[in-house]
PDB file of N, H, CA, C and O in Angstrom:
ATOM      1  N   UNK A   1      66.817  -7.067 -20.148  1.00  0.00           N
ATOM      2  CA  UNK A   1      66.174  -7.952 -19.207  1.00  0.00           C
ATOM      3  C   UNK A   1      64.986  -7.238 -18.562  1.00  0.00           C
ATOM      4  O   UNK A   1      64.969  -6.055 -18.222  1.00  0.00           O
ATOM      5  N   UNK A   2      63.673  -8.415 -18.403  1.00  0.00           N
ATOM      6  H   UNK A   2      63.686  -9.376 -18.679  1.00  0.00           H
ATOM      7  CA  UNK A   2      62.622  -7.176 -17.981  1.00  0.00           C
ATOM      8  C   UNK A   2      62.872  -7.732 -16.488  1.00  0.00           C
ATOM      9  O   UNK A   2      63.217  -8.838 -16.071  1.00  0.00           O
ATOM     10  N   UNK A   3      62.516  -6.361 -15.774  1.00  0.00           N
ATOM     11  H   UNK A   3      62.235  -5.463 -16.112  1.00  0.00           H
ATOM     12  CA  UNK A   3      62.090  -6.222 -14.132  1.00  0.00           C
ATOM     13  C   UNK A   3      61.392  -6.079 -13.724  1.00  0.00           C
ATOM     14  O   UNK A   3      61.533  -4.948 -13.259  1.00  0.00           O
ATOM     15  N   UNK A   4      60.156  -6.573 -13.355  1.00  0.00           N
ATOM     16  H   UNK A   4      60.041  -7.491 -13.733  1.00  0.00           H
ATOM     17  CA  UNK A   4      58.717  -6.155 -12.609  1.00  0.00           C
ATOM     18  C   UNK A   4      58.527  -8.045 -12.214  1.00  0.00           C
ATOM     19  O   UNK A   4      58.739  -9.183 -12.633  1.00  0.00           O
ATOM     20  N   UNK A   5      58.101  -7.424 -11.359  1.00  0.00           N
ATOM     21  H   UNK A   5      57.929  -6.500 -11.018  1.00  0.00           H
ATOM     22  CA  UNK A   5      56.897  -8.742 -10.050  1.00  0.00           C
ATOM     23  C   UNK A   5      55.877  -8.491 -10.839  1.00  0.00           C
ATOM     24  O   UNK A   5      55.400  -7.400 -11.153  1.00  0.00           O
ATOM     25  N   UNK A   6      55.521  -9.710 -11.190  1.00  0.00           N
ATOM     26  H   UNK A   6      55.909 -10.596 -10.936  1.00  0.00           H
ATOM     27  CA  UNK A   6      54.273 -10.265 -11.320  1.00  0.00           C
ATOM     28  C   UNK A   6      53.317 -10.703 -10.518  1.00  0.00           C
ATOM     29  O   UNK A   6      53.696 -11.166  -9.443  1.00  0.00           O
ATOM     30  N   UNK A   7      52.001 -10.684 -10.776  1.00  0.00           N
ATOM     31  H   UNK A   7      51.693 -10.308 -11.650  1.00  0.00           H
ATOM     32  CA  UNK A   7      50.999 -10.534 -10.164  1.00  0.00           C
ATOM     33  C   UNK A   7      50.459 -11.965 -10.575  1.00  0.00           C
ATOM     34  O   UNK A   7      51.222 -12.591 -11.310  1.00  0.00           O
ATOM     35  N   UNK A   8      49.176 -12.642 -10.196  1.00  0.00           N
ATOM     36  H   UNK A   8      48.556 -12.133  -9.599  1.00  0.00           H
ATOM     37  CA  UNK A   8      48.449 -13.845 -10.835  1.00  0.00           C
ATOM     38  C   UNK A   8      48.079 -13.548 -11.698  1.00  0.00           C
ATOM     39  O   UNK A   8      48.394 -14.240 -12.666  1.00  0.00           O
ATOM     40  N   UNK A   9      47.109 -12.252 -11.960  1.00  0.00           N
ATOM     41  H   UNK A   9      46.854 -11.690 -11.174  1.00  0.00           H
ATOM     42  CA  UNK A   9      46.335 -12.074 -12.655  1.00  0.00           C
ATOM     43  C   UNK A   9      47.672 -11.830 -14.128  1.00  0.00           C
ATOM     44  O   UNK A   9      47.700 -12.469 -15.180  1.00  0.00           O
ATOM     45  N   UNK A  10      48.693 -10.641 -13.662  1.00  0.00           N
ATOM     46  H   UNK A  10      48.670 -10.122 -12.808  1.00  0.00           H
ATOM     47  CA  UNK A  10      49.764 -10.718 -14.848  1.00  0.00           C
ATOM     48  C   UNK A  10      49.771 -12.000 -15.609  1.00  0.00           C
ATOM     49  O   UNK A  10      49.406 -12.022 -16.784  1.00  0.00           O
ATOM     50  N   UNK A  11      50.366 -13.580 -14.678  1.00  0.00           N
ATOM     51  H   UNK A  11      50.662 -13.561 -13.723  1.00  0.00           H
ATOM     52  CA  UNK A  11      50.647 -14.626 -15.319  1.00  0.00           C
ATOM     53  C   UNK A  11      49.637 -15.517 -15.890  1.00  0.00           C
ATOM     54  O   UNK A  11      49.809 -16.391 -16.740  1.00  0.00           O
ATOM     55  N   UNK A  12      48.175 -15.045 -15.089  1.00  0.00           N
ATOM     56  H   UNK A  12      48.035 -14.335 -14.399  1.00  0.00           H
ATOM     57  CA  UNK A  12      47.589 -15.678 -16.157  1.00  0.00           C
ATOM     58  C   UNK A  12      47.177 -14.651 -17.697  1.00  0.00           C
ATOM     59  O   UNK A  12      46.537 -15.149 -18.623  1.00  0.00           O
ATOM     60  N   UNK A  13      47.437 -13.894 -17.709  1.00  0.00           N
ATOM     61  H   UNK A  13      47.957 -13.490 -16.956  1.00  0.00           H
ATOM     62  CA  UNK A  13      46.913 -13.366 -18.682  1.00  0.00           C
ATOM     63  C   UNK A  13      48.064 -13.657 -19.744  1.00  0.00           C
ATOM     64  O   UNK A  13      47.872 -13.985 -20.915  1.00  0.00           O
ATOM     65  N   UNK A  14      49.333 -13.472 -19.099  1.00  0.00           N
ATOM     66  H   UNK A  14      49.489 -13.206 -18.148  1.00  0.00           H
ATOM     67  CA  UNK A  14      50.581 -13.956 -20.247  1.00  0.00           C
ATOM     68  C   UNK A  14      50.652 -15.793 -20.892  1.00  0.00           C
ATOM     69  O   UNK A  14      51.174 -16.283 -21.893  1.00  0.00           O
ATOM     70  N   UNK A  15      49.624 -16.562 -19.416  1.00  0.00           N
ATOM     71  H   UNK A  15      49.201 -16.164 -18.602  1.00  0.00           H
ATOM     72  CA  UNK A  15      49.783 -18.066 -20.616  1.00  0.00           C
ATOM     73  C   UNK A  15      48.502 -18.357 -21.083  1.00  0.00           C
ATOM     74  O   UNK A  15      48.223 -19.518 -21.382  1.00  0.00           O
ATOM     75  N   UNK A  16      47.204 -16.931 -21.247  1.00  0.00           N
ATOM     76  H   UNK A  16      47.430 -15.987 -21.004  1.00  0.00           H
ATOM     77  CA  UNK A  16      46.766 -16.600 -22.443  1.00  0.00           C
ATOM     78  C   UNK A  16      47.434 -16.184 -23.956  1.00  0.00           C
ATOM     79  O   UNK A  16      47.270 -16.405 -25.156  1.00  0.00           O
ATOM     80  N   UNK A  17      47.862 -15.807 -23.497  1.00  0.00           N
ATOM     81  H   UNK A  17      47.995 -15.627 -22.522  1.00  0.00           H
ATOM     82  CA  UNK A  17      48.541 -14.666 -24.577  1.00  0.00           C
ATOM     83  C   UNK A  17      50.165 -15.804 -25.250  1.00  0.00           C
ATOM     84  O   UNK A  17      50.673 -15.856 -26.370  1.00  0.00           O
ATOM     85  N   UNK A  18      50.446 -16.389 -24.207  1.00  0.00           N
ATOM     86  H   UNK A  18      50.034 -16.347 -23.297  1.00  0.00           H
ATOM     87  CA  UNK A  18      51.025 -18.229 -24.917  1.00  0.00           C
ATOM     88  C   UNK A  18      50.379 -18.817 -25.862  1.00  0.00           C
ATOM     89  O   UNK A  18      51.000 -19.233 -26.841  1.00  0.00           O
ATOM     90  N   UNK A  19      49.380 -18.928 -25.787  1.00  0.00           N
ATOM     91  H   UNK A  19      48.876 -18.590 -24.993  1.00  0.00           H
ATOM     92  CA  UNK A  19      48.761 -19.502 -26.871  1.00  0.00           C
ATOM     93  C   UNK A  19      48.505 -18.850 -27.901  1.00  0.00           C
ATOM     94  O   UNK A  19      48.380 -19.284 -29.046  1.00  0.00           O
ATOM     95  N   UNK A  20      48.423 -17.831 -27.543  1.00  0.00           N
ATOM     96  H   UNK A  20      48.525 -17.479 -26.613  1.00  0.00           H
ATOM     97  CA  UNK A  20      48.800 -16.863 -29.204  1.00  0.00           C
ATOM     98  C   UNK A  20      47.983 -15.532 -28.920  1.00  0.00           C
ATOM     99  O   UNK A  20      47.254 -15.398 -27.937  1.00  0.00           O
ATOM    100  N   UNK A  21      48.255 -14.237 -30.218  1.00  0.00           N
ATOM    101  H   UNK A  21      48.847 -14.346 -31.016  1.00  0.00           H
ATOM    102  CA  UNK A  21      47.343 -13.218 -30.028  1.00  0.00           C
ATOM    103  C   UNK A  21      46.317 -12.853 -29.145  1.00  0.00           C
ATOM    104  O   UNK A  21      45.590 -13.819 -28.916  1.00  0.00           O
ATOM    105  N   UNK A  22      46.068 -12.101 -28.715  1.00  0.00           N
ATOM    106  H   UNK A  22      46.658 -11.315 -28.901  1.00  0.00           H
ATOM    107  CA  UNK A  22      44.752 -11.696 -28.189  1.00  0.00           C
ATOM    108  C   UNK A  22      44.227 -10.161 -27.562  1.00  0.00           C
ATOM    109  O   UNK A  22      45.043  -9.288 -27.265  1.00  0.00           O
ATOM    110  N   UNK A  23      42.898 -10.001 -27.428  1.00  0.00           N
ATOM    111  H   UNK A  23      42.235 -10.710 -27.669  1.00  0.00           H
ATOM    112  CA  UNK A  23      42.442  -8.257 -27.216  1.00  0.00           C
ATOM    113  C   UNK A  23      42.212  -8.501 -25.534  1.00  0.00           C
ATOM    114  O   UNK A  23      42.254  -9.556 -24.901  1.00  0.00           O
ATOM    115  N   UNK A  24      42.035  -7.546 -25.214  1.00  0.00           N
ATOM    116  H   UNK A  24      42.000  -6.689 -25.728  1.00  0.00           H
ATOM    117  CA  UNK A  24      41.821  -7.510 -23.552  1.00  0.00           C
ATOM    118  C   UNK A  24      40.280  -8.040 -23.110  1.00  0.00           C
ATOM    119  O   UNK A  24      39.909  -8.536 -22.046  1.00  0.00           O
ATOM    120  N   UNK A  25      39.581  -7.763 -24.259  1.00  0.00           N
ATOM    121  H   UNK A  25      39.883  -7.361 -25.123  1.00  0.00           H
ATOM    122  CA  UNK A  25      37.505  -8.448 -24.184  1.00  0.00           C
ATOM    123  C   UNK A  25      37.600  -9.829 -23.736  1.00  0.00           C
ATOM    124  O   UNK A  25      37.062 -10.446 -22.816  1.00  0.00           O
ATOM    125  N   UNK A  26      38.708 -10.242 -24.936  1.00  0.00           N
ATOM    126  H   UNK A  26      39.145  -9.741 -25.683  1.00  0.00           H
ATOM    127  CA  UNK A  26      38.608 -11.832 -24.562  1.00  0.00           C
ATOM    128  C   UNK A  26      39.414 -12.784 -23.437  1.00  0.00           C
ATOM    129  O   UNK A  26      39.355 -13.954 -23.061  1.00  0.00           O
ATOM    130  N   UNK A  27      40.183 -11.617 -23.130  1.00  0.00           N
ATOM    131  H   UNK A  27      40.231 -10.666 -23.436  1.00  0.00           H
ATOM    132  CA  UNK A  27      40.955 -12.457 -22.167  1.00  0.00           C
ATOM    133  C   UNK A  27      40.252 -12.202 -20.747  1.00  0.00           C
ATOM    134  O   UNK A  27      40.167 -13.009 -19.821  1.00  0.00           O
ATOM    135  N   UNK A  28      39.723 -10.760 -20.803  1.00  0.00           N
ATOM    136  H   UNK A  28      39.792 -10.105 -21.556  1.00  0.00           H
ATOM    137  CA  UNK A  28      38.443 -10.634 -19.101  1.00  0.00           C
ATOM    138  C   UNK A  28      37.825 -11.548 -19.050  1.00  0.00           C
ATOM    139  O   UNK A  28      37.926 -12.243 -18.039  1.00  0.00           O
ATOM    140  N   UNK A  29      36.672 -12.052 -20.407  1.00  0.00           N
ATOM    141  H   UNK A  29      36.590 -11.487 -21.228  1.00  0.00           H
ATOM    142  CA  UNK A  29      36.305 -12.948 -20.295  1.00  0.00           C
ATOM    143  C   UNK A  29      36.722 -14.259 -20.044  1.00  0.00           C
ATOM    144  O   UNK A  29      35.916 -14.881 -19.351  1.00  0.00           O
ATOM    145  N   UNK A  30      37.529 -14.764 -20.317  1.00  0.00           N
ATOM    146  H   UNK A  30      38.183 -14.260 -20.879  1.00  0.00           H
ATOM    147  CA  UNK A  30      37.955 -15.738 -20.120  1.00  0.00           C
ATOM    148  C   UNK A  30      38.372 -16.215 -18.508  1.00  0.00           C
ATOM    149  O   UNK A  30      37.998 -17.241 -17.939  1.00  0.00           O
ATOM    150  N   UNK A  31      39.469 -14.890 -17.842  1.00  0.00           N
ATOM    151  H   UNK A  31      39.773 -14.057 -18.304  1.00  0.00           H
ATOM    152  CA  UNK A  31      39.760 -14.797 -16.748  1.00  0.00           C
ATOM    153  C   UNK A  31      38.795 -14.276 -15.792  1.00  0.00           C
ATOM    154  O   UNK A  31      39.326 -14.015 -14.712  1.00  0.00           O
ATOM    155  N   UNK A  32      37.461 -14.024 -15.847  1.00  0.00           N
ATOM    156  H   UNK A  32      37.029 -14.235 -16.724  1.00  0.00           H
ATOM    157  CA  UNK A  32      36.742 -13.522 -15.337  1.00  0.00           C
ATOM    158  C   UNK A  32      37.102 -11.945 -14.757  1.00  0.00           C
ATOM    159  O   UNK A  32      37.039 -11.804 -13.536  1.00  0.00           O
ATOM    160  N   UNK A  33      37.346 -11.167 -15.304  1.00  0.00           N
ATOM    161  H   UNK A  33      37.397 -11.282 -16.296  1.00  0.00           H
ATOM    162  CA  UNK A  33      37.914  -9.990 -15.007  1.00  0.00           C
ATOM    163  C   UNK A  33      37.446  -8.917 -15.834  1.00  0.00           C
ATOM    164  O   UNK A  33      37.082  -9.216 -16.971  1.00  0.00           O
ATOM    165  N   UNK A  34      37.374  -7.405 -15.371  1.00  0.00           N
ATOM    166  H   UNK A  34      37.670  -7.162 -14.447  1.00  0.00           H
ATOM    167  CA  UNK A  34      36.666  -6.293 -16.201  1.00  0.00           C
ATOM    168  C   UNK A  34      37.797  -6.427 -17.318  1.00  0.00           C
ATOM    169  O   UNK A  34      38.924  -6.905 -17.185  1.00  0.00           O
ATOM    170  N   UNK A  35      37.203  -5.880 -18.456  1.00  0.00           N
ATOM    171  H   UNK A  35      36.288  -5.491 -18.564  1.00  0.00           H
ATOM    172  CA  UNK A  35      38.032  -5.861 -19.352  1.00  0.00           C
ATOM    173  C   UNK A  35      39.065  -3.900 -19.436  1.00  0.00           C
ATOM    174  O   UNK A  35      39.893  -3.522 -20.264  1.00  0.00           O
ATOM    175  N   UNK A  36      38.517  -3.194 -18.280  1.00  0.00           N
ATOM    176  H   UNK A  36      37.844  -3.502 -17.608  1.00  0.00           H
ATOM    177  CA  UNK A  36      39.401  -2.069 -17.919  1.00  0.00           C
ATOM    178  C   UNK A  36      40.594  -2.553 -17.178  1.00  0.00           C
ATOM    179  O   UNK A  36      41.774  -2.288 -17.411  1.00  0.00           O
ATOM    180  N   UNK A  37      40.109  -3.283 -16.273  1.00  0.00           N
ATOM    181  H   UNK A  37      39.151  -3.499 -16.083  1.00  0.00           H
ATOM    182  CA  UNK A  37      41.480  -4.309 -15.652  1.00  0.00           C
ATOM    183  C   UNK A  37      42.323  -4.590 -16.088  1.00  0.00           C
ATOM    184  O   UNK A  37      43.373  -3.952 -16.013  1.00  0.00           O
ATOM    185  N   UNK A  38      42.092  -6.147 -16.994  1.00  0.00           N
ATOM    186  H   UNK A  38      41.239  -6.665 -17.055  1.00  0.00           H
ATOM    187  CA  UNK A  38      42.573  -6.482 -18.174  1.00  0.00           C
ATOM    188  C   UNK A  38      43.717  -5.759 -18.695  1.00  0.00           C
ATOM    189  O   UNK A  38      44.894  -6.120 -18.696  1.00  0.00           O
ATOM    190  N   UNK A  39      42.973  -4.198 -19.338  1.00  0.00           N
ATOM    191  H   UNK A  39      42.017  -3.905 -19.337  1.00  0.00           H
ATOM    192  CA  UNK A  39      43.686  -3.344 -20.322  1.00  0.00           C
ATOM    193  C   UNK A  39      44.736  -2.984 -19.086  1.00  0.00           C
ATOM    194  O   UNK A  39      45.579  -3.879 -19.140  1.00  0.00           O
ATOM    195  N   UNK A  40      45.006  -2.262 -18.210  1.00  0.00           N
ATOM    196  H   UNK A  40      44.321  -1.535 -18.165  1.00  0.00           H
ATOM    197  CA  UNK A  40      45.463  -1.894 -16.830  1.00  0.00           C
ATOM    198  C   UNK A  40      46.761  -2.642 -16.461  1.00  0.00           C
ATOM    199  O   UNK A  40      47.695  -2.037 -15.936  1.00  0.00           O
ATOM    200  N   UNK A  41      46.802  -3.617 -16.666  1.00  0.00           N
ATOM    201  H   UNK A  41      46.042  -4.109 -17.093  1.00  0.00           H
ATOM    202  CA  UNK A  41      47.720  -4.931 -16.807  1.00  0.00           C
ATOM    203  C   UNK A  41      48.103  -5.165 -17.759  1.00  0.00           C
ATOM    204  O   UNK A  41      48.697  -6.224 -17.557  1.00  0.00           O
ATOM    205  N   UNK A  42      48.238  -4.859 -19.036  1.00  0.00           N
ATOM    206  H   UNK A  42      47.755  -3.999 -19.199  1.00  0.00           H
ATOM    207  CA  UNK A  42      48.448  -5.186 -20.388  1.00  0.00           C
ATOM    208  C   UNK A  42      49.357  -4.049 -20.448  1.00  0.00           C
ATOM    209  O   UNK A  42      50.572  -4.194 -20.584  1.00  0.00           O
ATOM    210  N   UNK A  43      48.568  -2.511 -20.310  1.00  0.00           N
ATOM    211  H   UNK A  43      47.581  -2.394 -20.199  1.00  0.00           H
ATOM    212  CA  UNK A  43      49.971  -1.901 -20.187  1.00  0.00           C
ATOM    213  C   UNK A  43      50.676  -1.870 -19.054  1.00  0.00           C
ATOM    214  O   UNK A  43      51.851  -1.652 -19.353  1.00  0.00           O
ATOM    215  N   UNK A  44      50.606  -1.926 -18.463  1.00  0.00           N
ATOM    216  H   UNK A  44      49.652  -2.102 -18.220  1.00  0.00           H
ATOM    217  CA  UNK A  44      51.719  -2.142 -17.505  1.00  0.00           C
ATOM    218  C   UNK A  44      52.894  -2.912 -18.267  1.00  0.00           C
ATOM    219  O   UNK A  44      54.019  -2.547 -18.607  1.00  0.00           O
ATOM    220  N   UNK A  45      52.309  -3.932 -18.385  1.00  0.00           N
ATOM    221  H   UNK A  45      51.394  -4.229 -18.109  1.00  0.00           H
ATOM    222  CA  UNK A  45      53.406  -5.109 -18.998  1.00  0.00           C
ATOM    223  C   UNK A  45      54.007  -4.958 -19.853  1.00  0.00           C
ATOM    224  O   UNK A  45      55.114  -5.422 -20.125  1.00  0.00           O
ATOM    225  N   UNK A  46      52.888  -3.791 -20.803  1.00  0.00           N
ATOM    226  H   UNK A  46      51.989  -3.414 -20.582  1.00  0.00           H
ATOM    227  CA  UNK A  46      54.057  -2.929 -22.060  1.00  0.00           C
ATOM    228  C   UNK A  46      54.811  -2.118 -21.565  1.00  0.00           C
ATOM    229  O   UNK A  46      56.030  -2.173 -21.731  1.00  0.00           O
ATOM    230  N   UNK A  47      54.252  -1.270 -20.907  1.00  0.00           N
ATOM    231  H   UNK A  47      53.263  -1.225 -20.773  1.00  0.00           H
ATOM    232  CA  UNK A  47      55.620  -0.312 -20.155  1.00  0.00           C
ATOM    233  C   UNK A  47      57.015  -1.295 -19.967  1.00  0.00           C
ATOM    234  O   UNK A  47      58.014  -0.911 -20.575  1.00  0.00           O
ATOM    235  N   UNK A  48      57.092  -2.199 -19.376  1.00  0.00           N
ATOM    236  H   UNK A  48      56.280  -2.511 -18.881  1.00  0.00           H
ATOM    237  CA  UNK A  48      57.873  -3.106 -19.530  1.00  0.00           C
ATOM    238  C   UNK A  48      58.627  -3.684 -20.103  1.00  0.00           C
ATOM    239  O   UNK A  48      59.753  -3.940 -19.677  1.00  0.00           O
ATOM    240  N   UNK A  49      58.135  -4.057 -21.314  1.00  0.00           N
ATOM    241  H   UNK A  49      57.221  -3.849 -21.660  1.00  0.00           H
ATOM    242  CA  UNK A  49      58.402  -4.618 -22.545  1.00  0.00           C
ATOM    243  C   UNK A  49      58.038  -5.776 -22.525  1.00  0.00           C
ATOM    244  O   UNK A  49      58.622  -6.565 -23.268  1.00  0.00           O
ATOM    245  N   UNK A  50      57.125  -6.172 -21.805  1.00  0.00           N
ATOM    246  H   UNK A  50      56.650  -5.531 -21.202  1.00  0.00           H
ATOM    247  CA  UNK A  50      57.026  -7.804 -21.255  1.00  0.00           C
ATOM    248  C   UNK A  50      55.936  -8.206 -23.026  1.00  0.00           C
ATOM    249  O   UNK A  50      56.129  -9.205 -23.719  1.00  0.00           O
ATOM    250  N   UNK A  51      54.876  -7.086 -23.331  1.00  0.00           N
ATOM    251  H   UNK A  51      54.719  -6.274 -22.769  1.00  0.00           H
ATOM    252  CA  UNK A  51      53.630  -7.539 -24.294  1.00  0.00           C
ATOM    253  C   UNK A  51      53.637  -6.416 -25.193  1.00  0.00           C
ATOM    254  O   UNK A  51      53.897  -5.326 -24.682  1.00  0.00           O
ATOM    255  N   UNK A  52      53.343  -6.472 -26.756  1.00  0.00           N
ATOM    256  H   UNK A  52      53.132  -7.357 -27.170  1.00  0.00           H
ATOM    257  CA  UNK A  52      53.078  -5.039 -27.130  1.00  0.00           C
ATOM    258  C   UNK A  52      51.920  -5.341 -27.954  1.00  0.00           C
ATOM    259  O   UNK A  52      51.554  -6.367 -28.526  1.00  0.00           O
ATOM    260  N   UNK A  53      51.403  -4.068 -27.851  1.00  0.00           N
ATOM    261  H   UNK A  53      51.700  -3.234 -27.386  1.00  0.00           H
ATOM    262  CA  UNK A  53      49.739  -4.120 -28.822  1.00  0.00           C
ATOM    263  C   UNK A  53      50.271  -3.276 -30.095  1.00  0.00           C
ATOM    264  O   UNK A  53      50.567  -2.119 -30.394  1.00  0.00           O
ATOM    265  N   UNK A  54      50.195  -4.899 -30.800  1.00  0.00           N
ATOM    266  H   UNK A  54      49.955  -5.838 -30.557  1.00  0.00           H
ATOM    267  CA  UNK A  54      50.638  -4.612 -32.137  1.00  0.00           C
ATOM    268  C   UNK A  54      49.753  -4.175 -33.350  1.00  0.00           C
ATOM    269  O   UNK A  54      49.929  -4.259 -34.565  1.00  0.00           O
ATOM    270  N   UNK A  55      48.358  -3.491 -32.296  1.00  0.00           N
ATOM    271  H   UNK A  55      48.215  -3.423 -31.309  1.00  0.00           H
ATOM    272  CA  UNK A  55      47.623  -2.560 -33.527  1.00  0.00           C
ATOM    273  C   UNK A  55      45.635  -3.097 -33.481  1.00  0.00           C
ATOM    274  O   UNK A  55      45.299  -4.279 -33.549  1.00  0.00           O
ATOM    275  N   UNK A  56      44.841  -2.186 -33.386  1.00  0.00           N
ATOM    276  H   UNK A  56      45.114  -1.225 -33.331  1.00  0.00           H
ATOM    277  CA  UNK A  56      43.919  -2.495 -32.886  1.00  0.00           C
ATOM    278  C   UNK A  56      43.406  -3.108 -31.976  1.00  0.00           C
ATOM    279  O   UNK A  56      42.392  -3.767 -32.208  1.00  0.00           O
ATOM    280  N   UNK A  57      44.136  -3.047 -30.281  1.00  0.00           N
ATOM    281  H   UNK A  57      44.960  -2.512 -30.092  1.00  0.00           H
ATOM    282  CA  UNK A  57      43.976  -3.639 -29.188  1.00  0.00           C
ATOM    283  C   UNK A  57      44.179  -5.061 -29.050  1.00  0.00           C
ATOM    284  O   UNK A  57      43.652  -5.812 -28.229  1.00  0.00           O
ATOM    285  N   UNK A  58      45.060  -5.349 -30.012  1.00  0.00           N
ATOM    286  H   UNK A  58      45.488  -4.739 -30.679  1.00  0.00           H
ATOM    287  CA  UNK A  58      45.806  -7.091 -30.576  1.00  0.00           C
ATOM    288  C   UNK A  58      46.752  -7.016 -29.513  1.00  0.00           C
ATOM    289  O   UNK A  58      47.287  -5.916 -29.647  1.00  0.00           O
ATOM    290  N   UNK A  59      47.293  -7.660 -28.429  1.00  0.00           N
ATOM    291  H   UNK A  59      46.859  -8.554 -28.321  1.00  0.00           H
ATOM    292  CA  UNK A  59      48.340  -7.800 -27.896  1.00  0.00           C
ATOM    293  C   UNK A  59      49.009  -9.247 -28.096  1.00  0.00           C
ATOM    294  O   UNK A  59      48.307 -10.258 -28.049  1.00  0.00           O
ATOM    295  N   UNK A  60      50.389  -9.307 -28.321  1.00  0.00           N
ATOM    296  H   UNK A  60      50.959  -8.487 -28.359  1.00  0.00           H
ATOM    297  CA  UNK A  60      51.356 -10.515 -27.894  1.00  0.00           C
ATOM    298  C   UNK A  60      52.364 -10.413 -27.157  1.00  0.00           C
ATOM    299  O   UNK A  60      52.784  -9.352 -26.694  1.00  0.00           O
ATOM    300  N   UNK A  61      52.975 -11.823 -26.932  1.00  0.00           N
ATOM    301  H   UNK A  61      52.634 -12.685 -27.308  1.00  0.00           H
ATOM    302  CA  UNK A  61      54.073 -11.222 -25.789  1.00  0.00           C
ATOM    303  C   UNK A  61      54.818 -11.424 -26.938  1.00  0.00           C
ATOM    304  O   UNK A  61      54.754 -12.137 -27.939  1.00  0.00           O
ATOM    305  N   UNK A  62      56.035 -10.000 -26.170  1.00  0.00           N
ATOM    306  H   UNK A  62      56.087  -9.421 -25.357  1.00  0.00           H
ATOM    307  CA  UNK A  62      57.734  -9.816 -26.650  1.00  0.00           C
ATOM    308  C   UNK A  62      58.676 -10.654 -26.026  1.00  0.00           C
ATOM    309  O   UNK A  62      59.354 -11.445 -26.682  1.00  0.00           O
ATOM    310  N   UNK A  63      58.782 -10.522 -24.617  1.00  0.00           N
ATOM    311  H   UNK A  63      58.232  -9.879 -24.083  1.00  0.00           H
ATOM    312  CA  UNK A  63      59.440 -11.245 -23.557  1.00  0.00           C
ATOM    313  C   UNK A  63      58.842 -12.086 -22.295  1.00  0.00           C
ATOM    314  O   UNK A  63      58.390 -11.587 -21.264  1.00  0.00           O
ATOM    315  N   UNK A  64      58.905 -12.995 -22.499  1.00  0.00           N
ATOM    316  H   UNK A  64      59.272 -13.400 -23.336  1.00  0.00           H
ATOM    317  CA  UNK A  64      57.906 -13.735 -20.747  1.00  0.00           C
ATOM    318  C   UNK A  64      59.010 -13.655 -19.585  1.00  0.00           C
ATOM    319  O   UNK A  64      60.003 -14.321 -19.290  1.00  0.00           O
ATOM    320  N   UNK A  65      58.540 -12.828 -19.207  1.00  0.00           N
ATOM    321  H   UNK A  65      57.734 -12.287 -19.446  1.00  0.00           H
ATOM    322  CA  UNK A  65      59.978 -12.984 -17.737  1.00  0.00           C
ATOM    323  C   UNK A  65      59.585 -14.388 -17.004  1.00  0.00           C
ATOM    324  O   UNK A  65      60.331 -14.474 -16.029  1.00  0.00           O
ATOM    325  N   UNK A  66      58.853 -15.355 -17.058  1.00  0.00           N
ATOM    326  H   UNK A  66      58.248 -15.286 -17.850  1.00  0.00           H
ATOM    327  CA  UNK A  66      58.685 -16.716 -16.573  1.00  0.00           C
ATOM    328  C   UNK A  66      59.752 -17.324 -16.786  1.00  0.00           C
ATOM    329  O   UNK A  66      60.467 -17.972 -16.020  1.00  0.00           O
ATOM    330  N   UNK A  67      59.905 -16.929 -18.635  1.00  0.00           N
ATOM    331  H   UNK A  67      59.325 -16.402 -19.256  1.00  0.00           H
ATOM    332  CA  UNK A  67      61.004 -18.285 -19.144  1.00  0.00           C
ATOM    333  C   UNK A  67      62.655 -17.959 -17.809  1.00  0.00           C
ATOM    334  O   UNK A  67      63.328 -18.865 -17.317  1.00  0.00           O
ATOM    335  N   UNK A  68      62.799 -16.890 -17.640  1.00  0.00           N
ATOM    336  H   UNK A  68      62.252 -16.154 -18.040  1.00  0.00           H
ATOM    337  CA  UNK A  68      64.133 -16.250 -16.847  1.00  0.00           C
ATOM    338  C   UNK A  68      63.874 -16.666 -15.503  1.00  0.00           C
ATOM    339  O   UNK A  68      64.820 -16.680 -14.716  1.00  0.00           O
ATOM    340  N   UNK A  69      62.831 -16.979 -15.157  1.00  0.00           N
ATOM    341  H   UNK A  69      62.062 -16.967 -15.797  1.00  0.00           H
ATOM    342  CA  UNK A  69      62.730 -17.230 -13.505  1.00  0.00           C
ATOM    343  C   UNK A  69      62.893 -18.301 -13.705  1.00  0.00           C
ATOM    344  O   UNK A  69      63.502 -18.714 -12.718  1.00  0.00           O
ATOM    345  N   UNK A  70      62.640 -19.632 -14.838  1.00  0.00           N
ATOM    346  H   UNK A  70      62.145 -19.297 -15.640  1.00  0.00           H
ATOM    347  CA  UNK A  70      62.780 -20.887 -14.896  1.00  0.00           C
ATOM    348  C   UNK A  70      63.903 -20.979 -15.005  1.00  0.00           C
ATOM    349  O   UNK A  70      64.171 -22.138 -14.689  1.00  0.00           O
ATOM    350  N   UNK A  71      65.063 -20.298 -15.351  1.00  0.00           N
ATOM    351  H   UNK A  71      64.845 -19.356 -15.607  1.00  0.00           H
ATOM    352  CA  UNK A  71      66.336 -21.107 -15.240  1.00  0.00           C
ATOM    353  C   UNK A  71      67.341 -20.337 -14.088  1.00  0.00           C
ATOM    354  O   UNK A  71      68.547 -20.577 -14.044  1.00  0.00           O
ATOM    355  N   UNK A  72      66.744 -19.492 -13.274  1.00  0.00           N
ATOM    356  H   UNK A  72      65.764 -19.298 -13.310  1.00  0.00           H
ATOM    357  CA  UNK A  72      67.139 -19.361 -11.642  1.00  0.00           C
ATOM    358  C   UNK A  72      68.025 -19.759 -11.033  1.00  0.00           C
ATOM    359  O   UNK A  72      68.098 -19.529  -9.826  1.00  0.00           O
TER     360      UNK A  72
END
């Protein structure tokens, strides 16, 4: 089970990353955010186990701790 508080910026970047694959360039952009940020939050979330970068700065999620807060 993962354990960490989430942040906004965490959850939006994870219902990016819902919709499928993605690198940290495109999701700053998207979220308006540096893309050092971005990366900053990405691992974190791997430390976690929440996302893993499955190889050339590709990240997906493993686990959404959302789906676990939804059934509370």
């Amino acid at each position: 089970m993962v354990d960490i508080r989430l942040s906004e910026t965490d959850n939006a970047i994870l219902s990016l990353l819902a919709e499928g694959r993605n690198v940290p360039a495109n999701i700053a952009d998207e979220l308006d955010f540096t893309r050092q940020y971005v990366q900053q939050r990405l691992k974190r979330m791997e430390e976690h186990g929440i996302v893993q970068n499955i190889g050339r700065g590709v990240y997906e999620i493993v686990e959404d701790p959302r789906d676990s807060m939804d059934t509370g």
